[in-house]
C-alpha positions as CSV (number, residue, x, y, z in Angstrom):
1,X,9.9,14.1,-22.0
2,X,11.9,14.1,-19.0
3,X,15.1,11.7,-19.4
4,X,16.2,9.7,-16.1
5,X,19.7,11.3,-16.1
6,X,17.7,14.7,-15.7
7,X,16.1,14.2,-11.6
8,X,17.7,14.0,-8.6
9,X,19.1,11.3,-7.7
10,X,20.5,9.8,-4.0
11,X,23.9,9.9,-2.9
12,X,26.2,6.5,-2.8
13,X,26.4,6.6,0.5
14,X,22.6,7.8,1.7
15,X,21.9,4.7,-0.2
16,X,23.6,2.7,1.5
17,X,23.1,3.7,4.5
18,X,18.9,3.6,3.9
19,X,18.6,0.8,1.6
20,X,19.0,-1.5,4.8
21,X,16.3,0.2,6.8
22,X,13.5,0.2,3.7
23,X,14.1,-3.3,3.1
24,X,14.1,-4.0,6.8
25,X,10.8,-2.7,6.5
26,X,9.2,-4.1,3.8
27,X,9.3,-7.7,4.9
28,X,5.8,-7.9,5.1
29,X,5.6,-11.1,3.4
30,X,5.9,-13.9,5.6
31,X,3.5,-12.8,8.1
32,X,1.0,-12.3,5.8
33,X,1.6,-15.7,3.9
34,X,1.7,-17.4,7.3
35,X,-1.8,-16.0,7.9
36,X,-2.9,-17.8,4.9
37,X,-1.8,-21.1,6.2
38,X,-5.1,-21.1,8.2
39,X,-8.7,-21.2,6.6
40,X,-10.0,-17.8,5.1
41,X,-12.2,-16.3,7.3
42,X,-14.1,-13.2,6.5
43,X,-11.5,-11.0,8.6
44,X,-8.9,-12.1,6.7
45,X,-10.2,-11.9,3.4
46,X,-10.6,-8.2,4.0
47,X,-7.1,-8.0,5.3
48,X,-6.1,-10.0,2.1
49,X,-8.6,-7.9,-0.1
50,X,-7.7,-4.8,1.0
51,X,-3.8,-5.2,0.9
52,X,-4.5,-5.0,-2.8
53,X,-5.4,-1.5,-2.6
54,X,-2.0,-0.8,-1.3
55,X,-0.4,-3.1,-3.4
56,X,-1.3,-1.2,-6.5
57,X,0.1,2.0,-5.0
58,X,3.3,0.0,-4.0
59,X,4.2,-1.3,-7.0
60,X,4.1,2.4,-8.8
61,X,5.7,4.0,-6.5
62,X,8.7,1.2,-6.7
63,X,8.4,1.8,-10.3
64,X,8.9,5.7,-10.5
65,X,11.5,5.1,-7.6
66,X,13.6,3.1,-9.8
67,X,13.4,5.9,-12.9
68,X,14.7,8.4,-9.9
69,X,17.0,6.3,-8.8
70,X,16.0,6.6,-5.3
71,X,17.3,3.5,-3.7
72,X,16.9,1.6,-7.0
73,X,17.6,-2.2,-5.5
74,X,15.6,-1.5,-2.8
75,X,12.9,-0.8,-5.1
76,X,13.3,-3.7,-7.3
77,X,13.3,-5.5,-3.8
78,X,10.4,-4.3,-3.3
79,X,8.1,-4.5,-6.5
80,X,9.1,-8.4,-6.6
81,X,7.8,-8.5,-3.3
82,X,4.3,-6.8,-4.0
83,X,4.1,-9.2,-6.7
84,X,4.6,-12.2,-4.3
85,X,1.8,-10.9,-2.4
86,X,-0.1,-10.7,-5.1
87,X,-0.3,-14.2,-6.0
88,X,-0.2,-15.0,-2.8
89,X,-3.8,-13.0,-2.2
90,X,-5.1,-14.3,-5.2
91,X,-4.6,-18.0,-4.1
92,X,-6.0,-17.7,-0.9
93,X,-9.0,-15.7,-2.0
94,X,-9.9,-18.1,-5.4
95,X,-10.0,-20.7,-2.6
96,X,-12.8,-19.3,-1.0
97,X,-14.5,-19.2,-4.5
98,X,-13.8,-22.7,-5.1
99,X,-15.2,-24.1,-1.6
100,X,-18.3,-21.4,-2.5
101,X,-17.7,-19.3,0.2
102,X,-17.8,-16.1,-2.1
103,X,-20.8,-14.6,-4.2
104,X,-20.1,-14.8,-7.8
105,X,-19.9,-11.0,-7.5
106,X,-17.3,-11.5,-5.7
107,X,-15.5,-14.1,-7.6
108,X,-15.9,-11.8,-11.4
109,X,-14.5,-8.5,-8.9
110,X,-11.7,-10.7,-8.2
111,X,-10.8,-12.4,-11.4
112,X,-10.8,-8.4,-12.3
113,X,-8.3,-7.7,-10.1
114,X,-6.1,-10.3,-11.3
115,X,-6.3,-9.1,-15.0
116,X,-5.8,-5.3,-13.8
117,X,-2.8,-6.7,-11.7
118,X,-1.4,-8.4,-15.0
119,X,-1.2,-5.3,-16.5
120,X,0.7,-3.6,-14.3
121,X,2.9,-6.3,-13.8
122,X,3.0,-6.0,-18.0
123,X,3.9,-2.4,-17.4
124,X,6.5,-2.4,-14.7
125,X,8.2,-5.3,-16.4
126,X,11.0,-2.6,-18.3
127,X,12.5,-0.2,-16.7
128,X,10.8,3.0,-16.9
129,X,13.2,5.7,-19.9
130,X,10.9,8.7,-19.5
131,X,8.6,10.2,-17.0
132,X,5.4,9.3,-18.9
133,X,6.3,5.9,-18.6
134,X,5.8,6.0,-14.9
135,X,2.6,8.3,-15.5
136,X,1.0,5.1,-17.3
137,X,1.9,2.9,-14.4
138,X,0.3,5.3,-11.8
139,X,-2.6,5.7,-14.1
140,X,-3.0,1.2,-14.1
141,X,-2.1,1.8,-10.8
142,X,-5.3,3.7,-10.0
143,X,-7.5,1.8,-12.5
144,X,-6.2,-1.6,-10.0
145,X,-6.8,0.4,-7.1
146,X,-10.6,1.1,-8.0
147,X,-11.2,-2.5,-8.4
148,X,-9.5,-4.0,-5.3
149,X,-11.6,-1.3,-3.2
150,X,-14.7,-3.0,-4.8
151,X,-14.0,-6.4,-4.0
152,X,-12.5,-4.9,-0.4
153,X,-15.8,-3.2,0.2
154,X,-18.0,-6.3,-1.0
155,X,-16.2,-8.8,1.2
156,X,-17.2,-6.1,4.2
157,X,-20.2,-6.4,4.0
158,X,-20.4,-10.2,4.4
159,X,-19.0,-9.8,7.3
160,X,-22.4,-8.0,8.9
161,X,-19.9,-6.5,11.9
162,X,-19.0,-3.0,12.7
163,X,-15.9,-4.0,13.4
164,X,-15.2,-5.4,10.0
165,X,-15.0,-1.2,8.8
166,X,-11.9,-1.2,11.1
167,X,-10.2,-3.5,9.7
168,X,-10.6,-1.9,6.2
169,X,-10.1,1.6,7.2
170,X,-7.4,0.6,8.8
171,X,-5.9,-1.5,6.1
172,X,-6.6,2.0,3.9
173,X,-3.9,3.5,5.6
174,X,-1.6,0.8,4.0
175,X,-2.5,2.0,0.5
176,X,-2.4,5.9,1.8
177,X,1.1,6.1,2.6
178,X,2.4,3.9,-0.7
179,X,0.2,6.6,-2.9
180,X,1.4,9.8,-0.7
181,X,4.5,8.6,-1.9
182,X,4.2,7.5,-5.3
183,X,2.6,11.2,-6.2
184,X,5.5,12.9,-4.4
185,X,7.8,10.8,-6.6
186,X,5.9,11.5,-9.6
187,X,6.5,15.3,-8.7
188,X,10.0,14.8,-8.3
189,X,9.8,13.3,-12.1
190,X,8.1,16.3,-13.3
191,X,5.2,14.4,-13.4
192,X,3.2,17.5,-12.2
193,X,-0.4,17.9,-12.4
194,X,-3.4,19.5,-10.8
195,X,-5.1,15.9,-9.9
196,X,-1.5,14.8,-8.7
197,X,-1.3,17.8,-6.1
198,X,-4.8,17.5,-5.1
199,X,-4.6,13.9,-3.9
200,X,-1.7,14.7,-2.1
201,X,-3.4,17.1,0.2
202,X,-6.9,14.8,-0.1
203,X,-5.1,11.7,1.0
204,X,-2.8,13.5,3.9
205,X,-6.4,14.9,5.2
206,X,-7.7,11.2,4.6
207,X,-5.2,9.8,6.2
208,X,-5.4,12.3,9.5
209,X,-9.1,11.4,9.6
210,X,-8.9,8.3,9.7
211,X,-6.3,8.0,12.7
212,X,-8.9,10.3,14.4
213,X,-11.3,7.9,13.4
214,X,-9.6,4.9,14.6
215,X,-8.4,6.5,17.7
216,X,-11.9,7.1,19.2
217,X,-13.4,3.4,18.3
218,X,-14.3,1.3,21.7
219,X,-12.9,-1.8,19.9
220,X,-9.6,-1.4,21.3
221,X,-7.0,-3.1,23.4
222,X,-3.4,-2.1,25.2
223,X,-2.0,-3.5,22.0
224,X,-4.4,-1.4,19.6
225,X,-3.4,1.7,21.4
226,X,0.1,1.1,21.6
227,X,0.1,0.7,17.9
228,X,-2.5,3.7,17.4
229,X,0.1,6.0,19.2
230,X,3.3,4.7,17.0
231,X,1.1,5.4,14.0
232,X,0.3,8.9,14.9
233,X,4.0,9.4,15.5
234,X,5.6,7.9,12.3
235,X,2.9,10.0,10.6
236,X,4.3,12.8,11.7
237,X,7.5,12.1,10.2
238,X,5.9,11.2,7.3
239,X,4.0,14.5,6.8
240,X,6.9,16.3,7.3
241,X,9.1,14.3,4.5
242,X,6.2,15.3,2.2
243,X,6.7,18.7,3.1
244,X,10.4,19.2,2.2
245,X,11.5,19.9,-1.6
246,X,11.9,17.0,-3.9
247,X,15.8,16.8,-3.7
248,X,18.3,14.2,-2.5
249,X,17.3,15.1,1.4
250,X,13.3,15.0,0.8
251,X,13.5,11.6,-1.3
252,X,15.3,9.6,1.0
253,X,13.2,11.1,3.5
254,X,9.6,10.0,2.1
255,X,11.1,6.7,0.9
256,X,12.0,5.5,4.5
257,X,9.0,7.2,6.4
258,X,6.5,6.0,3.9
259,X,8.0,2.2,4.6
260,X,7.8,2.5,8.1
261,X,4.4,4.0,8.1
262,X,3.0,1.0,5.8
263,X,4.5,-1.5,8.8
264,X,3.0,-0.3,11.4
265,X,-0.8,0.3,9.6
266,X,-0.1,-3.2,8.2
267,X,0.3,-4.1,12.2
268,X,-1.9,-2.0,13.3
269,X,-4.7,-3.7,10.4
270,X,-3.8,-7.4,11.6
271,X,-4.7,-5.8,15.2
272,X,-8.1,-5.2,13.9
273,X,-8.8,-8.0,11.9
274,X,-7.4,-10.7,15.2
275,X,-10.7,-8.4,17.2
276,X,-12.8,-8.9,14.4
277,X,-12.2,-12.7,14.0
278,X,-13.0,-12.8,17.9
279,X,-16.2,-11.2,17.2
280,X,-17.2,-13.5,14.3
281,X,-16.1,-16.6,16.1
């Protein structure tokens, strides 16, 4: 097994220096629990259901940062906060179920969620001692991932609106560029595998598509493709962090682009979901 003291690990002062900026960045949470403030609405149940997806991703990619020591109490920061938004989600969804306003499908896909959450919580509770470890967590990661895009995809369809795709594909993005990262990580801990390098390249092509995708959409205002063009740029950045060699330079690197790609998708998603909620009234 690989032992912690054994990867690279940042600088004193690169941490410093970039521990402000990714927890700048991931302070996602109030928005997102002000939104819940108002009565759920189909648009933002997909914003809420889908922000699981990235969620999952989030919190194992916290989780092998904190084994490489790559910003480690920014990482901690972080997984508590995923785990506030987790409960947070939860709450406001179950309160649709309560007032009857989801299928039952829908209410047993998201009582799933909540157990495969649990785990992972279960999981990420110690810190991680050796690299498979943080293989497990990816792997729970991936089983809560599966799940959250049921109940994501289920909600959708409810909504009867072409628009409503936009807001999920968009809200995709989010869970992209936390599992970009966690499987460069995961490399970085000698967590290499043939499924890990192929969903690096499938997600980065995923992930380029669906900008394209988004980009030529007519449901689109000066504030969508404002956004749409900041996106396109912090990708780039992103993409090229992926790109450089797991050392002290590359980590830092994907830790802070992957942070400030998730806020402007998460942005970018709330964009969607404000023309959607026009749309259904």
């Amino acid at each position: 097994m690989q032992e912690m003291r054994d990867v690279p690990v940042l600088g004193a002062t690169c941490q410093r220096r970039t521990a402000v900026q990714w927890v700048a960045a991931s302070v996602l949470l109030p928005t997102w629990a002000t939104g819940a403030q108002a009565q759920m609405g189909l648009s933002g149940a997909i914003n809420y259901a889908g922000w699981f997806r990235a969620l999952s991703q989030r919190m194992a990619k916290a989780y092998c940062q904190q084994y490489l020591q790559v910003l480690p109490s920014a990482a901690v920061d972080v997984m508590g906060l995923a785990r506030k938004m987790v409960q947070v989600g939860s709450t406001e969804l179950a309160k649709g179920m309560q007032s009857g306003q989801w299928p039952a499908e829908v209410g047993r896909q998201l009582q799933e969620v909540q157990k495969q959450f649990a785990l992972l919580n279960q999981m990420t509770s110690t810190p991680a001692t050796a690299t498979a470890a943080v293989v497990a967590a990816s792997e729970q990661a991936d089983r809560t991932l599966l799940i959250a895009q049921a109940v994501t995809e289920a909600i959708e369809k409810l909504a009867q609106a072409p628009s409503a795709r936009l807001v999920s594909l968009a809200g995709r993005q989010r869970m992209l560029s936390q599992r970009l990262a966690k499987n460069y990580f995961l490399t970085a801990a000698k967590a290499q595998s043939k499924i890990v390098q192929a969903q690096l390249a499938a997600d980065a092509a995923d992930f380029r598509q669906a900008l394209q995708t988004l980009g030529a959409t007519p449901v689109s205002t000066a504030a969508i493709r404002n956004e749409l063009e900041l996106a396109g740029s912090q990708w780039l950045f992103f993409e090229s962090a992926l790109r450089r060699p797991a050392d002290e330079q590359g980590l830092s690197a994907v830790a802070t682009t992957s942070e400030r790609l998730l806020t402007v998708m998460d942005k970018l998603t709330s964009l969607y979901e404000a023309a959607l909620r026009e749309v259904l009234g």
